[in-house]
N, C-alpha and C positions, 0 to 999 in steps of 0.2 A: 584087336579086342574082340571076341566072342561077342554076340547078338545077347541081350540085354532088356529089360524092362525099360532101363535110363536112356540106353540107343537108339531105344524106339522113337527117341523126339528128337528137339533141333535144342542147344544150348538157352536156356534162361536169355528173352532178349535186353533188359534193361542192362544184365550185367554185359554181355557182350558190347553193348552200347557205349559203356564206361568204360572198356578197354579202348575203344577208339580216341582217349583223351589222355592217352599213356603217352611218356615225350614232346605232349605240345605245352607251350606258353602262351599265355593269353596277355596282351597289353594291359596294364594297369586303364589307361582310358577305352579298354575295351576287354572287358570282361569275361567268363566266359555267360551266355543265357543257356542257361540247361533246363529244358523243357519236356525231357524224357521219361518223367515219371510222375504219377498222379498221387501223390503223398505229400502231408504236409509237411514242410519242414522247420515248423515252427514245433516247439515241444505244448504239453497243453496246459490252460491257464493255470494261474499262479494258487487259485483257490483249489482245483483239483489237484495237483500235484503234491501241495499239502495235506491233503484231505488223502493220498497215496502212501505219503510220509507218517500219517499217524496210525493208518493201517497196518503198515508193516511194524509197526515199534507198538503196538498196542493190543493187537489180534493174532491171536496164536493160531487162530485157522487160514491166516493168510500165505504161513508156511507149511500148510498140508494139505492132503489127497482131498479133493473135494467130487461131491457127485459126477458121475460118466459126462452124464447129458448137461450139468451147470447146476449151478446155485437155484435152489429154489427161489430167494425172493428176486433173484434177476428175471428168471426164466419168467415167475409174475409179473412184474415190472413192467415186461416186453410184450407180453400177452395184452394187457393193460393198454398201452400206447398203441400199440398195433390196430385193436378193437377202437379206440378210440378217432386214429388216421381213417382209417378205412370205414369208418360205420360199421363193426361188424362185432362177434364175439367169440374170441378165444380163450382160452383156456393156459394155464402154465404147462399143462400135459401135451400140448400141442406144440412147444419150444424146445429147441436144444442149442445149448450156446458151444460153440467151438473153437479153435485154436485161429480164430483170423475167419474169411469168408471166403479163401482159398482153399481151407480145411472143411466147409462147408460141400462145398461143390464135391470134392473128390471125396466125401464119406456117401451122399449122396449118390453118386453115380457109383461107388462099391455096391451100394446096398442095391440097386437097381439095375446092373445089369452082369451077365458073363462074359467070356472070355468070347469075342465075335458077334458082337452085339454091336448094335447102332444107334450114333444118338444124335439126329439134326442140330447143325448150328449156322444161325446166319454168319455171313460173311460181310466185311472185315469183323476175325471173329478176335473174342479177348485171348490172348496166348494162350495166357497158364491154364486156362478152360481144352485148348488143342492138343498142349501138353501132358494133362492126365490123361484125358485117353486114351494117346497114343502111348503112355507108360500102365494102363491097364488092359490094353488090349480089345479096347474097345473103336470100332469103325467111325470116324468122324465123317456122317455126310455135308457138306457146305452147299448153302443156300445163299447164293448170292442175293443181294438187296438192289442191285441196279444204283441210279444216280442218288435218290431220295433216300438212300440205307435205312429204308423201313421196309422188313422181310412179306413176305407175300405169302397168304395163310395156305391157296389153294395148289402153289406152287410147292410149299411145305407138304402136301396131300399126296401130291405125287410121288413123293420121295419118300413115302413112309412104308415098309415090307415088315415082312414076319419077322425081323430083326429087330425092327426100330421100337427103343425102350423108351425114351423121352427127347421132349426138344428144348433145348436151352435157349434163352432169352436174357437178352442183356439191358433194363431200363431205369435211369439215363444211359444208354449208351458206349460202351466203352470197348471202342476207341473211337467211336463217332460220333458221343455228342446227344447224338439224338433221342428225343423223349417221343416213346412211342403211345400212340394216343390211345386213349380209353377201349374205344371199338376195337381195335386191333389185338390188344391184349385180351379181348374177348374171344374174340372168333377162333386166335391160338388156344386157347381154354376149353371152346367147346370142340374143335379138330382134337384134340389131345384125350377128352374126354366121350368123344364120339368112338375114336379107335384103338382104346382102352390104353393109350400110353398117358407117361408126364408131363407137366409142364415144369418146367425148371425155370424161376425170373428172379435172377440175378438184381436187386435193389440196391448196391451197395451205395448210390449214388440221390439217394432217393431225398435227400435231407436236402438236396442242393436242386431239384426240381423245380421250374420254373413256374409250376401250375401250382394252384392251390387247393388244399385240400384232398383224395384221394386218385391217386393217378389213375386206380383202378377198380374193378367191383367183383373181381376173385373172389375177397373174401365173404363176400354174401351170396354166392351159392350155394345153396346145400350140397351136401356132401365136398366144400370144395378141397378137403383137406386128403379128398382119393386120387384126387386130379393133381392141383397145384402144391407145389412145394415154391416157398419163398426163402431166399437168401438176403443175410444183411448183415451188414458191417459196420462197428461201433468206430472203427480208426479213423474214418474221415469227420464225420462230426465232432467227434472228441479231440482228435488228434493223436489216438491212442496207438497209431500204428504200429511201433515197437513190441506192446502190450499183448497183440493179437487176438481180437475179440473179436466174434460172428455168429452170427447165430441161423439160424434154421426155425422155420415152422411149415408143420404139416404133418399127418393122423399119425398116431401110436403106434400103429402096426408095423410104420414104416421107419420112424424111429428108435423104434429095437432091436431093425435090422442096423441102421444108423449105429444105435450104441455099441455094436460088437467091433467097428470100424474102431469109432473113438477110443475104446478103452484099448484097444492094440497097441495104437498111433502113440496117442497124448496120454492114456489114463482118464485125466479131465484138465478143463481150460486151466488158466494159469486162474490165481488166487486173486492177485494184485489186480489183474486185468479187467475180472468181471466186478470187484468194487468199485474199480473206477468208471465200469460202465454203468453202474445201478448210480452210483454217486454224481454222475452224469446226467442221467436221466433226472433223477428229482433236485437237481441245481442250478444246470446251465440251459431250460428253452429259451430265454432270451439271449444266453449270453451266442447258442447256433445260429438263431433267427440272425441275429447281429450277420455271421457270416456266411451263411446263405447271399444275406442282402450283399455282403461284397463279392461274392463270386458273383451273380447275376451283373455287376456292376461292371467284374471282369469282363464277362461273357459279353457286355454290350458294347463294350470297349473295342471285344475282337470285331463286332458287326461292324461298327464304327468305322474303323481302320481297316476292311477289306477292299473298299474301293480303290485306294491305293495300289494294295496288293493286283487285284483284278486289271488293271491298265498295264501292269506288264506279266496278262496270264493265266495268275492264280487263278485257283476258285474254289469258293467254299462247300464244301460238299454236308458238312454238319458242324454244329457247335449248341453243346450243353453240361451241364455238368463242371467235369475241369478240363473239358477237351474242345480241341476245335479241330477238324479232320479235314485235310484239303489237298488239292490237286494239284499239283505243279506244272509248271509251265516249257519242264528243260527237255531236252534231246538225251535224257540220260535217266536209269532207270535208281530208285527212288534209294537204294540200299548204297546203290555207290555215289549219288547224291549227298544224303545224310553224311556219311563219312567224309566228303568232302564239305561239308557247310562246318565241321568243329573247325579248320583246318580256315577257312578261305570265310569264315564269317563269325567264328564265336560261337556256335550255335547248336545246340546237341539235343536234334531230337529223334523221336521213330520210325523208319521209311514202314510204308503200305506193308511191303512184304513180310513183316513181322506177322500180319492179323490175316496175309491171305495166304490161300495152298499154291503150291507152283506151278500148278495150270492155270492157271487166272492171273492175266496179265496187269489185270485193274491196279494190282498192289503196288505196279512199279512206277505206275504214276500217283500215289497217295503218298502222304505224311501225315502222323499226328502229333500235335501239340497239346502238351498236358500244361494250360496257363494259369492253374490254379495259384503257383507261387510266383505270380507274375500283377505285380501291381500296373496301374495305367501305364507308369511312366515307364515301366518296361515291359509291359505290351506295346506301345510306342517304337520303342527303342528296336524290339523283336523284328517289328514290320519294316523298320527303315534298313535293315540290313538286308532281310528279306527282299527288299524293293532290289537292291543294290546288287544283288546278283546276277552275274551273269557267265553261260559256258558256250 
Protein backbone atom coordinates (compact mmCIF):
# COMPACT_ATOMS: atom_id res chain seq x y z
CA UNK A 1 0.00 0.00 0.00
CA UNK A 2 1.32 3.48 -0.85
CA UNK A 3 2.18 6.02 2.09
CA UNK A 4 -1.24 7.61 3.19
CA UNK A 5 -2.69 10.20 5.51
CA UNK A 6 -4.54 6.73 7.34
CA UNK A 7 -0.82 4.98 7.30
CA UNK A 8 0.41 7.61 9.07
CA UNK A 9 -0.92 6.11 12.46
CA UNK A 10 -1.05 2.78 14.25
CA UNK A 11 -4.89 0.81 13.89
CA UNK A 12 -7.87 2.30 16.25
CA UNK A 13 -6.66 0.61 19.60
CA UNK A 14 -10.15 -0.31 21.41
CA UNK A 15 -11.04 -2.02 18.03
CA UNK A 16 -7.88 -3.92 17.72
CA UNK A 17 -8.44 -4.84 21.37
CA UNK A 18 -11.74 -6.52 20.43
CA UNK A 19 -10.23 -8.54 18.03
CA UNK A 20 -8.19 -10.26 20.56
CA UNK A 21 -11.66 -11.83 21.88
CA UNK A 22 -12.21 -13.44 18.42
CA UNK A 23 -12.43 -17.60 19.17
CA UNK A 24 -12.33 -17.42 22.89
CA UNK A 25 -15.01 -18.75 25.23
CA UNK A 26 -15.53 -17.36 28.46
CA UNK A 27 -17.11 -19.87 31.29
CA UNK A 28 -20.46 -19.05 32.28
CA UNK A 29 -19.23 -18.84 36.09
CA UNK A 30 -16.62 -16.78 34.69
CA UNK A 31 -17.42 -14.15 32.36
CA UNK A 32 -15.72 -12.12 30.38
CA UNK A 33 -14.70 -8.24 32.68
CA UNK A 34 -14.11 -5.99 29.59
CA UNK A 35 -12.66 -2.90 31.02
CA UNK A 36 -11.22 -1.48 27.65
CA UNK A 37 -13.32 1.22 26.93
CA UNK A 38 -14.60 4.37 28.78
CA UNK A 39 -18.19 4.59 27.52
CA UNK A 40 -21.30 3.89 29.09
CA UNK A 41 -23.08 1.06 28.29
CA UNK A 42 -26.17 1.52 29.64
CA UNK A 43 -28.36 3.44 27.03
CA UNK A 44 -29.81 7.00 28.54
CA UNK A 45 -32.65 7.46 30.92
CA UNK A 46 -35.87 6.50 30.28
CA UNK A 47 -37.34 10.29 30.47
CA UNK A 48 -34.62 11.29 27.90
CA UNK A 49 -34.95 8.85 25.49
CA UNK A 50 -38.66 9.73 25.31
CA UNK A 51 -38.18 13.22 25.24
CA UNK A 52 -35.63 11.72 21.75
CA UNK A 53 -38.78 9.90 20.76
CA UNK A 54 -41.06 12.83 20.53
CA UNK A 55 -38.45 14.73 18.82
CA UNK A 56 -38.02 12.85 16.07
CA UNK A 57 -41.99 12.22 15.48
CA UNK A 58 -42.86 15.78 16.31
CA UNK A 59 -40.02 18.39 14.87
CA UNK A 60 -39.39 18.64 11.39
CA UNK A 61 -35.96 20.34 12.07
CA UNK A 62 -34.88 17.27 13.68
CA UNK A 63 -34.61 15.81 10.14
CA UNK A 64 -32.66 18.67 8.62
CA UNK A 65 -29.45 20.77 8.03
CA UNK A 66 -29.02 22.55 11.06
CA UNK A 67 -26.34 25.57 11.78
CA UNK A 68 -22.27 24.66 10.91
CA UNK A 69 -21.33 25.55 14.37
CA UNK A 70 -24.78 23.97 16.40
CA UNK A 71 -28.06 25.02 17.45
CA UNK A 72 -28.25 28.30 18.93
CA UNK A 73 -30.23 27.60 21.91
CA UNK A 74 -27.77 24.62 22.83
CA UNK A 75 -24.70 26.71 22.00
CA UNK A 76 -26.65 29.26 24.86
CA UNK A 77 -27.31 26.73 27.04
CA UNK A 78 -23.69 25.69 27.16
CA UNK A 79 -22.39 29.20 27.32
CA UNK A 80 -24.90 29.55 30.28
CA UNK A 81 -23.64 26.32 32.49
CA UNK A 82 -20.12 26.88 31.59
CA UNK A 83 -20.28 30.79 33.03
CA UNK A 84 -21.99 29.44 35.66
CA UNK A 85 -19.26 26.08 36.61
CA UNK A 86 -16.43 28.32 36.30
CA UNK A 87 -17.51 31.78 37.75
CA UNK A 88 -17.12 33.33 34.59
CA UNK A 89 -18.99 34.72 31.35
CA UNK A 90 -19.43 33.56 28.10
CA UNK A 91 -21.30 34.05 25.41
CA UNK A 92 -23.13 31.59 22.80
CA UNK A 93 -20.58 33.16 20.01
CA UNK A 94 -17.95 31.65 21.97
CA UNK A 95 -19.43 27.76 21.50
CA UNK A 96 -19.53 25.36 18.77
CA UNK A 97 -20.99 22.03 19.23
CA UNK A 98 -19.58 19.03 17.20
CA UNK A 99 -19.91 15.72 15.93
CA UNK A 100 -18.59 14.00 19.45
CA UNK A 101 -15.41 15.60 21.34
CA UNK A 102 -13.14 13.61 18.93
CA UNK A 103 -14.41 15.92 16.18
CA UNK A 104 -13.64 18.73 18.49
CA UNK A 105 -9.97 18.03 18.84
CA UNK A 106 -9.34 17.33 15.05
CA UNK A 107 -11.36 20.58 13.80
CA UNK A 108 -9.40 22.24 16.27
CA UNK A 109 -5.97 21.28 15.52
CA UNK A 110 -7.09 21.76 11.45
CA UNK A 111 -7.72 25.10 12.23
CA UNK A 112 -4.36 25.79 14.04
CA UNK A 113 -1.85 24.28 12.45
CA UNK A 114 0.12 23.06 8.88
CA UNK A 115 1.41 20.42 7.45
CA UNK A 116 4.96 20.11 9.87
CA UNK A 117 3.74 21.81 12.83
CA UNK A 118 3.97 20.79 16.34
CA UNK A 119 1.82 20.30 19.13
CA UNK A 120 3.04 19.01 22.73
CA UNK A 121 1.22 16.26 24.39
CA UNK A 122 1.89 14.73 27.81
CA UNK A 123 2.43 11.23 27.94
CA UNK A 124 0.50 8.40 28.45
CA UNK A 125 -1.26 10.31 25.90
CA UNK A 126 -5.21 9.84 24.78
CA UNK A 127 -4.69 7.88 21.30
CA UNK A 128 -7.17 9.27 19.10
CA UNK A 129 -5.57 12.75 20.10
CA UNK A 130 -1.80 10.89 18.56
CA UNK A 131 -3.75 9.58 15.87
CA UNK A 132 -4.85 12.87 14.20
CA UNK A 133 -2.00 14.25 14.07
CA UNK A 134 -0.24 11.75 12.76
CA UNK A 135 -3.10 11.61 10.05
CA UNK A 136 -2.64 15.48 9.59
CA UNK A 137 0.74 15.78 9.43
CA UNK A 138 1.27 17.33 12.17
CA UNK A 139 4.73 16.51 14.67
CA UNK A 140 3.49 15.02 17.96
CA UNK A 141 6.21 16.16 20.72
CA UNK A 142 5.49 13.71 24.03
CA UNK A 143 6.09 15.04 27.43
CA UNK A 144 6.58 12.49 29.61
CA UNK A 145 4.76 13.08 33.21
CA UNK A 146 7.14 10.70 35.24
CA UNK A 147 5.55 8.60 38.28
CA UNK A 148 2.72 11.30 39.30
CA UNK A 149 1.48 11.70 35.38
CA UNK A 150 1.09 15.35 36.21
CA UNK A 151 3.07 17.02 33.04
CA UNK A 152 5.71 19.66 34.10
CA UNK A 153 5.03 23.12 32.80
CA UNK A 154 8.84 24.11 32.57
CA UNK A 155 9.80 20.93 31.02
CA UNK A 156 6.90 21.72 28.40
CA UNK A 157 9.06 25.25 27.92
CA UNK A 158 11.74 23.43 26.61
CA UNK A 159 10.10 21.64 24.02
CA UNK A 160 8.36 24.39 22.68
CA UNK A 161 10.17 25.81 18.85
CA UNK A 162 9.15 27.95 16.02
CA UNK A 163 6.87 25.00 15.24
CA UNK A 164 5.02 24.39 18.20
CA UNK A 165 1.26 25.56 17.71
CA UNK A 166 -0.47 24.45 21.00
CA UNK A 167 -0.26 22.00 23.78
CA UNK A 168 -2.94 19.61 24.66
CA UNK A 169 -4.19 18.78 28.01
CA UNK A 170 -6.20 15.93 29.11
CA UNK A 171 -8.26 16.90 32.67
CA UNK A 172 -9.57 14.15 34.24
CA UNK A 173 -7.10 12.40 32.79
CA UNK A 174 -7.51 9.99 30.14
CA UNK A 175 -5.90 7.22 30.42
CA UNK A 176 -4.68 8.19 33.84
CA UNK A 177 -7.15 9.16 35.92
CA UNK A 178 -5.58 12.07 37.10
CA UNK A 179 -7.28 15.53 37.96
CA UNK A 180 -4.83 18.00 37.37
CA UNK A 181 -4.81 20.79 40.00
CA UNK A 182 -5.84 24.32 39.81
CA UNK A 183 -2.24 25.88 39.76
CA UNK A 184 -1.08 23.61 37.17
CA UNK A 185 -3.59 24.30 34.60
CA UNK A 186 -2.47 27.77 35.38
CA UNK A 187 0.98 27.98 34.70
CA UNK A 188 0.08 25.86 31.25
CA UNK A 189 -2.12 28.77 30.46
CA UNK A 190 0.28 31.52 31.09
CA UNK A 191 3.51 29.22 29.31
CA UNK A 192 0.88 29.04 26.31
CA UNK A 193 0.02 32.45 26.39
CA UNK A 194 3.57 33.94 27.31
CA UNK A 195 4.70 32.14 23.75
CA UNK A 196 1.82 33.12 21.94
CA UNK A 197 0.74 29.33 21.25
CA UNK A 198 -2.62 27.22 22.76
CA UNK A 199 -3.81 25.58 25.25
CA UNK A 200 -5.97 22.84 24.21
CA UNK A 201 -7.89 20.95 27.85
CA UNK A 202 -9.58 18.32 26.82
CA UNK A 203 -12.71 18.21 29.83
CA UNK A 204 -14.68 15.46 28.56
CA UNK A 205 -14.52 14.07 31.98
CA UNK A 206 -15.23 17.01 33.89
CA UNK A 207 -18.93 15.98 35.21
CA UNK A 208 -17.19 13.12 37.01
CA UNK A 209 -14.45 15.30 38.76
CA UNK A 210 -13.91 14.76 42.28
CA UNK A 211 -13.52 18.40 43.31
CA UNK A 212 -16.06 20.67 43.66
CA UNK A 213 -16.89 23.34 41.94
CA UNK A 214 -14.44 24.94 39.27
CA UNK A 215 -11.42 22.82 38.56
CA UNK A 216 -10.07 25.68 36.98
CA UNK A 217 -9.80 29.81 36.53
CA UNK A 218 -9.06 29.80 32.61
CA UNK A 219 -12.08 31.22 32.16
CA UNK A 220 -11.62 34.51 34.18
CA UNK A 221 -8.83 35.82 32.43
CA UNK A 222 -9.06 38.33 30.14
CA UNK A 223 -8.68 37.81 26.89
CA UNK A 224 -8.68 33.98 27.77
CA UNK A 225 -10.60 32.93 24.78
CA UNK A 226 -6.92 33.95 22.58
CA UNK A 227 -5.14 31.45 24.65
CA UNK A 228 -7.40 28.55 25.83
CA UNK A 229 -9.60 26.61 23.85
CA UNK A 230 -11.82 24.11 26.01
CA UNK A 231 -13.27 20.67 24.84
CA UNK A 232 -16.32 18.84 26.09
CA UNK A 233 -18.47 16.05 25.62
CA UNK A 234 -22.17 15.58 26.32
CA UNK A 235 -21.85 11.43 25.83
CA UNK A 236 -20.49 10.61 29.16
CA UNK A 237 -22.98 12.55 31.29
CA UNK A 238 -25.86 11.93 29.26
CA UNK A 239 -24.98 8.75 27.94
CA UNK A 240 -25.41 9.99 24.64
CA UNK A 241 -22.33 8.40 23.15
CA UNK A 242 -23.95 6.90 20.05
CA UNK A 243 -25.60 10.55 19.50
CA UNK A 244 -22.03 12.18 19.14
CA UNK A 245 -22.31 15.45 20.93
CA UNK A 246 -19.08 17.84 21.85
CA UNK A 247 -18.60 21.02 21.84
CA UNK A 248 -15.96 23.52 21.71
CA UNK A 249 -15.38 27.10 23.40
CA UNK A 250 -13.20 29.77 22.57
CA UNK A 251 -12.86 33.44 20.50
CA UNK A 252 -14.60 33.81 17.03
CA UNK A 253 -11.76 34.35 15.07
CA UNK A 254 -10.80 31.01 15.85
CA UNK A 255 -13.94 29.43 15.24
CA UNK A 256 -14.52 30.52 11.64
CA UNK A 257 -11.57 28.94 11.05
CA UNK A 258 -13.15 25.89 13.16
CA UNK A 259 -16.47 26.30 10.94
CA UNK A 260 -14.81 25.66 7.28
CA UNK A 261 -13.57 22.12 9.05
CA UNK A 262 -17.01 21.47 10.24
CA UNK A 263 -19.14 22.14 7.29
CA UNK A 264 -16.61 19.90 5.08
CA UNK A 265 -16.60 17.05 7.64
CA UNK A 266 -20.35 16.98 9.11
CA UNK A 267 -22.16 20.00 7.48
CA UNK A 268 -23.53 20.34 11.18
CA UNK A 269 -24.00 17.95 14.48
CA UNK A 270 -26.64 15.51 14.27
CA UNK A 271 -30.23 17.01 15.13
CA UNK A 272 -31.35 14.33 17.60
CA UNK A 273 -28.01 14.71 19.37
CA UNK A 274 -28.01 18.27 20.30
CA UNK A 275 -31.84 18.13 21.59
CA UNK A 276 -30.91 15.47 23.68
CA UNK A 277 -28.09 17.40 24.99
CA UNK A 278 -30.04 20.90 25.52
CA UNK A 279 -32.96 18.47 26.87
CA UNK A 280 -30.22 17.14 29.21
CA UNK A 281 -29.18 19.98 30.39
CA UNK A 282 -32.35 21.62 31.70
CA UNK A 283 -33.75 17.94 32.99
CA UNK A 284 -31.34 15.68 34.31
CA UNK A 285 -28.61 17.92 37.14
CA UNK A 286 -29.78 15.62 39.65
CA UNK A 287 -30.53 12.90 37.85
CA UNK A 288 -25.75 13.38 36.80
CA UNK A 289 -25.01 14.31 40.30
CA UNK A 290 -26.78 10.90 41.10
CA UNK A 291 -23.78 9.41 38.96
CA UNK A 292 -21.00 11.30 39.40
CA UNK A 293 -21.65 10.18 43.23
CA UNK A 294 -21.47 6.47 41.84
CA UNK A 295 -18.39 6.65 39.84
CA UNK A 296 -16.53 8.38 42.85
CA UNK A 297 -18.03 5.32 44.80
CA UNK A 298 -16.37 3.24 41.89
CA UNK A 299 -13.27 5.03 42.07
CA UNK A 300 -13.06 4.39 45.93
CA UNK A 301 -13.70 0.99 45.59
CA UNK A 302 -10.51 0.73 43.27
CA UNK A 303 -8.37 2.67 46.20
CA UNK A 304 -9.91 0.31 48.46
CA UNK A 305 -8.95 -2.83 46.85
CA UNK A 306 -5.34 -1.86 45.68
CA UNK A 307 -3.70 -3.07 48.71
CA UNK A 308 -4.40 -6.32 47.59
CA UNK A 309 -3.46 -5.83 44.31
CA UNK A 310 0.02 -4.04 45.83
CA UNK A 311 1.11 -7.44 47.90
CA UNK A 312 1.76 -9.03 44.80
CA UNK A 313 3.34 -5.94 42.74
CA UNK A 314 0.78 -3.82 41.45
CA UNK A 315 0.73 -0.18 41.69
CA UNK A 316 -1.29 2.38 41.26
CA UNK A 317 -0.09 4.96 39.33
CA UNK A 318 -3.46 7.12 38.80
CA UNK A 319 -7.27 6.76 39.20
CA UNK A 320 -10.01 9.29 38.39
CA UNK A 321 -12.52 9.82 36.28
CA UNK A 322 -13.51 6.06 34.73
CA UNK A 323 -10.04 5.21 34.83
CA UNK A 324 -7.59 3.63 37.03
CA UNK A 325 -3.82 3.45 35.38
CA UNK A 326 -1.42 0.97 36.93
CA UNK A 327 1.77 -0.68 36.81
CA UNK A 328 2.20 -4.16 36.61
CA UNK A 329 4.17 -6.41 38.35
CA UNK A 330 5.17 -9.26 35.43
CA UNK A 331 8.40 -10.01 33.44
CA UNK A 332 6.49 -9.37 30.29
CA UNK A 333 5.82 -6.33 28.48
CA UNK A 334 2.16 -4.92 28.82
CA UNK A 335 0.81 -5.42 25.01
CA UNK A 336 1.46 -9.09 25.23
CA UNK A 337 0.35 -9.14 28.80
CA UNK A 338 -3.15 -7.82 28.00
CA UNK A 339 -3.55 -10.20 25.24
CA UNK A 340 -2.80 -12.88 27.38
CA UNK A 341 -4.99 -11.73 30.55
CA UNK A 342 -8.49 -12.23 27.84
CA UNK A 343 -7.21 -15.75 27.44
CA UNK A 344 -5.78 -16.88 31.06
CA UNK A 345 -8.12 -14.43 33.20
CA UNK A 346 -11.28 -13.12 31.46
CA UNK A 347 -10.11 -9.90 31.31
CA UNK A 348 -9.86 -7.40 28.46
CA UNK A 349 -8.22 -4.30 28.95
CA UNK A 350 -5.48 -1.57 27.40
CA UNK A 351 -1.70 -2.16 27.75
CA UNK A 352 0.54 1.27 28.35
CA UNK A 353 1.66 0.91 24.97
CA UNK A 354 -1.43 2.00 23.46
CA UNK A 355 -0.93 5.86 25.14
CA UNK A 356 2.87 5.77 24.82
CA UNK A 357 5.41 6.32 21.59
CA UNK A 358 7.91 3.45 21.17
CA UNK A 359 10.82 4.94 22.81
CA UNK A 360 9.46 5.08 26.11
CA UNK A 361 9.62 1.88 27.72
CA UNK A 362 7.19 3.15 30.64
CA UNK A 363 4.27 1.93 28.42
CA UNK A 364 5.27 -1.70 28.66
CA UNK A 365 4.83 -1.85 32.08
CA UNK A 366 1.42 0.28 32.43
CA UNK A 367 -2.43 -0.87 31.91
CA UNK A 368 -5.40 1.05 31.93
CA UNK A 369 -8.71 0.09 33.35
CA UNK A 370 -11.77 1.98 32.27
CA UNK A 371 -14.08 0.87 35.55
CA UNK A 372 -16.79 2.99 34.89
CA UNK A 373 -19.00 -0.02 34.04
CA UNK A 374 -17.91 -1.94 36.75
CA UNK A 375 -20.04 -1.95 39.91
CA UNK A 376 -18.16 -2.86 43.58
CA UNK A 377 -18.92 -6.22 43.14
CA UNK A 378 -17.11 -6.48 40.03
CA UNK A 379 -14.43 -4.26 40.91
CA UNK A 380 -14.04 -6.90 43.48
CA UNK A 381 -14.21 -9.55 41.29
CA UNK A 382 -11.60 -7.61 38.71
CA UNK A 383 -9.01 -7.57 41.56
CA UNK A 384 -9.33 -11.14 42.71
CA UNK A 385 -8.29 -12.36 39.17
CA UNK A 386 -5.84 -9.88 38.95
CA UNK A 387 -4.49 -10.92 42.37
CA UNK A 388 -4.32 -14.49 40.81
CA UNK A 389 -2.11 -14.06 38.08
CA UNK A 390 0.77 -15.33 37.60
CA UNK A 391 3.86 -15.85 34.61
Amino acid sequence: MTHSRTSATFPPPVMEARRWLEGVEFPTGRPLINVSQAAPVDPPPLALRQAIADCALHHDSAHLYGPVLGNNDLRAALAAQISDHYAAALSAGQIAITSGCNQAFSAVISALTDQGDEVILPTPWYFNHKMWLDMAGVNTVDLPTGANLLPDPEHARALITSKTRAIALVTPNNPGGVEYPTELVRQFYDLARETGIRLLVDETYRDFDSRTGAPHDLFQQPGWDETFVHLYSFSKAYRLTGHRVGAIATGAPLLAEIEKFLDTVAICPGQLGQFAALWGMQNLSQWVAAERDEILDRRAAIAEGMPQLEQKGWRLLGLGAYFAYLEHPFDLASDQLARQLVRQAGVLLLPGTMFMPDHDPAGKRQVRVAFANLDRAGIAQLFDRLQALSF
